[in-house]
Structures are given as C-alpha cells and as structure tokens.
N, C-alpha and C positions, 0 to 999 in steps of 0.2 A: 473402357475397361482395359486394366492390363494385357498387355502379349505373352502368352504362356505357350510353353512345345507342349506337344501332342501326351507328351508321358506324361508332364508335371498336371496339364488338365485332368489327366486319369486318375494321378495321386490325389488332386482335389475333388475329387466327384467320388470318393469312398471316405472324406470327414463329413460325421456329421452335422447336424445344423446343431444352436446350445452347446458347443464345445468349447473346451479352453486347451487350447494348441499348442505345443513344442516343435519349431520347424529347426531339430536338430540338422547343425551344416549348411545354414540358408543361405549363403550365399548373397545375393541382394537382395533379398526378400521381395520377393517378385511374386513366389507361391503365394506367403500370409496375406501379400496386398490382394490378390487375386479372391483368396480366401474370406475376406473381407466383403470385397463385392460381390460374390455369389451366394454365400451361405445366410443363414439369420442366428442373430446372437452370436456370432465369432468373436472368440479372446485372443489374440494371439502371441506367443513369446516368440521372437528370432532369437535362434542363439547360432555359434560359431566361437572354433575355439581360437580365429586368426584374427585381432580385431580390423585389417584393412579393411575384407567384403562389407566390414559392420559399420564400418565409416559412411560408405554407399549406401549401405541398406538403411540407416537413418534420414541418407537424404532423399533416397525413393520416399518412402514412409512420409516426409515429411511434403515433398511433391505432391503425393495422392493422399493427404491431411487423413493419415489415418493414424494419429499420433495419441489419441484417445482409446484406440483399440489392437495397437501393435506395441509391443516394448519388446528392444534391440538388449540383449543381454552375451559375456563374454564370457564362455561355458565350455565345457570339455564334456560332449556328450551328456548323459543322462545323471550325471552325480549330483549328488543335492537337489534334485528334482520339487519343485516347489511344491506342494501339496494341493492347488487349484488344479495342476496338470491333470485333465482324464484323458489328452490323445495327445499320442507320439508320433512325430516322422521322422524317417529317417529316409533319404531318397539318393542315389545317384553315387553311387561309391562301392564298393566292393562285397562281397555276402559276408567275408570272411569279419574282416571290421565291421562291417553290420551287426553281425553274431555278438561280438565281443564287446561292441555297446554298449547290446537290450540283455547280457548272457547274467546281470547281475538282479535277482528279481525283487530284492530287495529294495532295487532303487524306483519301481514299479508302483510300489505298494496301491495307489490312488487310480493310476491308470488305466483306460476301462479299454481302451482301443487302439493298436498299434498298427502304422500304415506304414508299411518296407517298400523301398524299390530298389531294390541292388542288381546291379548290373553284370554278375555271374555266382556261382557259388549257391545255385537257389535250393541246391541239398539240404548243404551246411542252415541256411537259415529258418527253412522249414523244421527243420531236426531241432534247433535252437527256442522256438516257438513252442514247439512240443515241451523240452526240457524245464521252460520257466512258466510254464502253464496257463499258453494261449494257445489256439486254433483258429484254424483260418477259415471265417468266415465269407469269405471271397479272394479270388484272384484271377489276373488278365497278364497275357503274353503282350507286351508291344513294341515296336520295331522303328528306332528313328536313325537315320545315317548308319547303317550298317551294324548298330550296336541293338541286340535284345535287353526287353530289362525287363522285368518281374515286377508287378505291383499287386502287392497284399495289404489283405486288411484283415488283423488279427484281433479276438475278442478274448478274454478270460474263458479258460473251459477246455477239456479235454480231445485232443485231435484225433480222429483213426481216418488216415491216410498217407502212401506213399510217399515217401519225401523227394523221390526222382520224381514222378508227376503232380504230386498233390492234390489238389482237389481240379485241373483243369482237365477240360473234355476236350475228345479227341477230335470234334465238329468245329472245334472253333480253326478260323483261317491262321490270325498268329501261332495257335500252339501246334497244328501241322506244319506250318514252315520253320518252324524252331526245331520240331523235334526231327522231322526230315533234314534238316542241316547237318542234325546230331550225327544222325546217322552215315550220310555221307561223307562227313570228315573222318569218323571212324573206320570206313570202306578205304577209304585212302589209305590212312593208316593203315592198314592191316594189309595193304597191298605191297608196301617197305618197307614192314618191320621187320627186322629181323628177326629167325626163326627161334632165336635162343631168349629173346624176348617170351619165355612159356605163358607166365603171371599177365603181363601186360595182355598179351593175343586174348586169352583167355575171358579176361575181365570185358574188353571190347566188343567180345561174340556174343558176352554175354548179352551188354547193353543191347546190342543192337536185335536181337532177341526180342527183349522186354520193350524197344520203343514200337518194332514190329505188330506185336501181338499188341500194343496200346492204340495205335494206329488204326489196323483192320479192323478189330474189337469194335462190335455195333452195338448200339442199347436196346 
C-alpha cells in the first residue's frame, strides 16, 4: 500500500466508500491511489491546475495499475465540475484559497460531501461552509512538523456552531495544544504591543477569554 502522512490518512478516512472523488491540487496523486486501496467502489478524478505534478501523478497511477479507476485531469479548482462528482477535496493549502474555491455553490450543484484540510484561516472556511450550505459533519485537529491543519468533512444542510471552535471538543489532545498555542502566542503579544495598539489589545483579551472559558468548560 501506498505511504501517506499522518494528515492525508485522516483526509482519507472521512471519504466515503461508493464515492466518485475530486482530489482538487493532488499533487502526485498519492491520496486517490491510497484512496483506491482502502475504500470499496472508489472513482477517482486527480486534478491540478500545474500540469508538471500531473505528469508524475500519471506515472504513480500507472505504477500502482490504477489507471481504470483514477483519471489525471488539468483543472483550476471546482469550475466545470463533472456531474459524477458527489465528493470534493480540497487538502493542504491556505483556508483563505480554500474559501474561494468551494465560495461558488453553484459549481456544487451534485456534490453531497466536502473534505477541507487547510492549513490556517479555519474561521474563514467554516464561515464559508455555512454561506454555501454545508455543515460539518466532523472534524479533527492534527499536528505534523510543526504545522496544525484542520480536516473536515462537510455534508449539505444547515450548521449552528462557532466558527472560532466549530464543532471540536475541548477533551480532544490536538485541539487543547492548538488552542493553548493560540493562546500563548497571544500572551506574548500582548506583552509588546504597544499600548496605542487599543483595537488590536482589545480583540486579543478578547480571544483569549473565549479560548479560556472553552478550555475549562466541562460537559
């Protein structure tokens, strides 16, 4: 079986089985092959809008003879989205570009299930989620080489929750070291900011308030 990091097994353990897949930005298509060999029924599309990675990801594909159930296509995000498509990913790049991917829900239309992992900005894309009328269904905090990343799995259907925590509990190990991170980089800050900094100080006492009281906060 393919070698996958710790995140991208995470992304793959929230598609379903009976899927027909978009690994928007795949890079070498490492995921889809992965994806291939653990789930039943998997479709897969690689897309990427650079064709180099796509050159490689054909000849992975073609190594692990999954050339019957992966097709390599050269694509700019979600536009023209095939109509087979019922799940999306989108993994490993910024929430902001995330956001502005999945922000057109029109391009959606068929889509039943969207799997995020961006690597900050997890406000912006929970908020985004909400606006094009998905909810998240699940999500995990997880931590490789120093960098947090967020993996959700969104389903059609109305969200009520937080977009600074979302639906994660305060019990889980990754999302207290994340959010205790938060916090202490804030405590810094606020140690040298300057004082005419009013808005800024402000906003940060707040946060660190609300991760506080998320924190302590028992069920």
């Amino acid at each position: 079986m393919i070698k996958l990091s710790q995140r991208l097994k995470l992304v793959a353990s929230f598609v379903p089985d009976n899927s027909c897949v978009i690994d928007v930005g795949c890079d070498h298509a490492h995921l889809g092959i992965f994806l291939c060999e653990a789930k039943e029924n998997i479709k897969v599309l690689e897309s990427d809008v650079n064709p180099n990675p796509l050159k490689i990801a054909k000849e992975n594909i073609r190594a692990y003879q999954m050339e019957d159930k992966i097709e390599v296509v050269l694509k700019d995000g979600i536009n023209d989205l095939e109509n087979f498509i019922d799940t999306v990913i989108v993994s490993g790049m910024g929430g902001i570009l995330m956001s502005e991917i999945i922000n057109n829900k029109e391009n959606l239309g068929n889509v039943k299930t969207l799997i995020l992992s961006p690597n900050n900005e997890f406000q912006t894309v929970r908020a985004t989620l909400k606006k094009i009328g998905f909810k998240i269904e699940e999500e995990k905090l997880i931590t490789e080489k120093k960098q947090t990343y967020l993996v959700i799995k969104a389903v059609k259907g109305k969200g009520r929750y937080d977009n600074f925590f979302g639906t994660l509990k305060n019990n889980d190990i990754e999302t207290i070291f994340y959010y205790t991170k938060i916090l202490n980089e804030n405590t810094r800050i606020l140690k040298r900011i300057p004082k005419t900094k009013v808005i800024k100080i402000i906003k940060l006492k707040k946060e660190n308030r609300r991760i506080k009281n998320f924190l302590e906060k028992r069920p």
